[in-house]
C-alpha positions as CSV (number, residue, x, y, z in Angstrom):
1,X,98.6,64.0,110.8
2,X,97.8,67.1,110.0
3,X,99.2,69.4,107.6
4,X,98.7,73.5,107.5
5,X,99.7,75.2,104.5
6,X,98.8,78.4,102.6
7,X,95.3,78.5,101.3
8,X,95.2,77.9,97.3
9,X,92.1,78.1,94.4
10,X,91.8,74.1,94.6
11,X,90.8,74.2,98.5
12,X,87.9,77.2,97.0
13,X,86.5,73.8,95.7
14,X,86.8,71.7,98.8
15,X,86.1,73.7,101.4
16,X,82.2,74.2,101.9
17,X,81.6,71.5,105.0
18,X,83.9,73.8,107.0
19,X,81.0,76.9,106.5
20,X,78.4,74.6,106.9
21,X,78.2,76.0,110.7
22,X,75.3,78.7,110.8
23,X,78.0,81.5,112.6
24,X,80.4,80.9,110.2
25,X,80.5,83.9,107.6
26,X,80.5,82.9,103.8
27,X,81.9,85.2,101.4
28,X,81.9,85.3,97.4
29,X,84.8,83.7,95.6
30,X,85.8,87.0,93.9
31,X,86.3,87.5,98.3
32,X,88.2,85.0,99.3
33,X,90.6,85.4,95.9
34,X,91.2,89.3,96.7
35,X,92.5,87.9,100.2
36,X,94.6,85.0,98.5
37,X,96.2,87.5,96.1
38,X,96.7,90.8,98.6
39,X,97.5,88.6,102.0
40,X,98.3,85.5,101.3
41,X,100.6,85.3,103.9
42,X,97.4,85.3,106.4
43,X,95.1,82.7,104.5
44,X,95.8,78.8,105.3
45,X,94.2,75.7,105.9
46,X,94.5,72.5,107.6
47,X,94.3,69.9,105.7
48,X,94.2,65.6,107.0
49,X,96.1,62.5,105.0
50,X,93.6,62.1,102.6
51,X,93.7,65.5,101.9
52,X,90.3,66.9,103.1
53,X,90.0,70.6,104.3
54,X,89.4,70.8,108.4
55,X,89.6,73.9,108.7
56,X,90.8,77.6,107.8
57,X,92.2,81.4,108.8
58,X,91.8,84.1,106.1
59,X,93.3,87.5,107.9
60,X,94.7,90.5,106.5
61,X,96.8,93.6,107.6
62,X,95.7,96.9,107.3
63,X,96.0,100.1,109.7
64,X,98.4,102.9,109.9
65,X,100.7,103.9,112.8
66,X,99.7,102.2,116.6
67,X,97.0,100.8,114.6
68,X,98.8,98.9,112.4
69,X,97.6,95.4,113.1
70,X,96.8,91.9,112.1
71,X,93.0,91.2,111.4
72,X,91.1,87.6,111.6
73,X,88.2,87.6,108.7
74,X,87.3,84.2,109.5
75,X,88.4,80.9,111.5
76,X,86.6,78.2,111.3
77,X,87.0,74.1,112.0
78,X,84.6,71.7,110.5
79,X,82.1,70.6,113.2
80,X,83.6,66.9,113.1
81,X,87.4,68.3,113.5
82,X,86.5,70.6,116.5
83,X,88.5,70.4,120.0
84,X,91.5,69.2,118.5
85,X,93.2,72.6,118.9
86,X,93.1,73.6,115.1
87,X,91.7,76.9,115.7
88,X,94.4,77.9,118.4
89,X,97.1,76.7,116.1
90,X,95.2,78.9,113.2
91,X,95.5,81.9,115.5
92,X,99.0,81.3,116.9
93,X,100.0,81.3,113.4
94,X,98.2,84.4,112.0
95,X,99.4,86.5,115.4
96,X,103.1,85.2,114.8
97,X,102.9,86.2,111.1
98,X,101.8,89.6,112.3
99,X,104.1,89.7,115.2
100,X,107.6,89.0,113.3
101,X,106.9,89.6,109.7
102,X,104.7,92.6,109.4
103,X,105.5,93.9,113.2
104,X,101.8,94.7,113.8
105,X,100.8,96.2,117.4
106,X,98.0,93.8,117.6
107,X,95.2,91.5,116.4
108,X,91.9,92.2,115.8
109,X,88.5,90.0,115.1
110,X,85.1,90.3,115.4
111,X,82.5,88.2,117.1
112,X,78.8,87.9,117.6
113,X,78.1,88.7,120.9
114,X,75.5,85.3,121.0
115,X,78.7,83.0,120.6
116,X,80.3,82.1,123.8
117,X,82.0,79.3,122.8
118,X,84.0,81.3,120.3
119,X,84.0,83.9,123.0
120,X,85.6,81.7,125.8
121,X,88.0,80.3,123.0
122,X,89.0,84.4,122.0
123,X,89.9,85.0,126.0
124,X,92.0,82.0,126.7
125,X,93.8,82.7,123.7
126,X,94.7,86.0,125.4
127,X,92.2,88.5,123.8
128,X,90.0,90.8,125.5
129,X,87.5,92.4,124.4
130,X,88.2,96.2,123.1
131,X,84.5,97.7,121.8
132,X,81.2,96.5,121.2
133,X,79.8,97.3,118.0
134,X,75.8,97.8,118.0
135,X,74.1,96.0,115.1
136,X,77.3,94.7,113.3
137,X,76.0,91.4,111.9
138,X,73.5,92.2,109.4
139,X,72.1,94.8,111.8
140,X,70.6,93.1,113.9
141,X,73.1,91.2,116.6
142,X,76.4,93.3,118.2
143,X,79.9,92.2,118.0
144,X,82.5,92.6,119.5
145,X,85.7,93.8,118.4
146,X,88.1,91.3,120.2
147,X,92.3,92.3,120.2
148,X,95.7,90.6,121.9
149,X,98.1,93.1,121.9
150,X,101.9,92.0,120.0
151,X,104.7,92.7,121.2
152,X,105.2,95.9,119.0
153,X,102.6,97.4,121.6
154,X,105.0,97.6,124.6
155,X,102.5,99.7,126.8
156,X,99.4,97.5,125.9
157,X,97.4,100.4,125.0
158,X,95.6,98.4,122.0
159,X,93.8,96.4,124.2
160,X,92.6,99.2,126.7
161,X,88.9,98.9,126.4
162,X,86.3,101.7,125.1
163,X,83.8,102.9,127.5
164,X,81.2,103.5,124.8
165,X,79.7,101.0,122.4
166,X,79.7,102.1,118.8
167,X,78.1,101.5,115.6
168,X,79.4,100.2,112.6
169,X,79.6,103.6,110.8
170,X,81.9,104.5,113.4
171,X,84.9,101.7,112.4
172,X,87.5,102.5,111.0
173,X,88.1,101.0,107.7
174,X,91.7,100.8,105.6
């Protein structure tokens, strides 16, 4: 069975299989400790029986206004616990989090814009895709910027998509 619970500095120790998969964004420690101590309401993991780390969300929120919103860092399953619907339950509990508790308008992530199968995941999870953002991933390969609007964002105008692609000095940073 299964067991997600909030992310802690043990599982910094225990969790490099899961970002063993080459799209899978590695951070530094002093990284992923910022996000335990500022959101750690948006950082869990999935653990099995024996203990052993399957997989992770690390979000954050950030935003002012209609942009107020809940952001996916990173999601990721190790390869061997894939298709078992960890991701989706990852996501459903990041958007609920910023949904009830922090009444966000939406969530956002990034994606490369090579990665369908994240891609295809993204959309039947209900997100669209808002921008693209030219040379986001170490300049060289677009994202995109991905959002499901909450239910703070009555109107849906979150998810309305830009006509333009952007570049990266363009985002909008908190």
């Amino acid at each position: 069975m299964t067991t997600i619970r909030r992310f802690c500095c043990d599982d910094l120790l225990r969790f490099a299989s899961v970002n063993l998969d080459h799209l899978t964004e590695t951070f530094n420690m002093s990284f992923y400790m910022t996000y335990m101590a500022r959101w750690p309401d948006y950082f869990h993991t999935a653990v099995n029986p024996g203990d052993r780390v399957m997989g992770y969300i690390m979000g954050k929120v950030e935003g002012q206004g209609e942009s107020w919103h809940g952001h996916v860092t990173a999601v990721s399953v190790a390869s061997e616990f894939r298709r078992q619907k960890l991701a989706k339950t990852l996501m459903h509990l990041l958007e609920e989090i910023s949904d009830k508790m922090d009444k966000a308008y939406f969530v956002d992530l990034f994606v490369r814009a090579s990665n369908m199968p994240a891609i295809r995941m993204y959309e039947k999870l209900g997100y669209v895709v808002y921008r693209r953002v030219l040379r986001y991933y170490s300049g060289e390969e677009d994202g995109l910027d991905m959002r499901k609007a909450l239910s703070q964002d009555v109107d849906k105008k979150s998810i309305i998509p830009l006509k333009r692609p952007i570049t990266p000095d363009e985002l909008e940073y908190d």
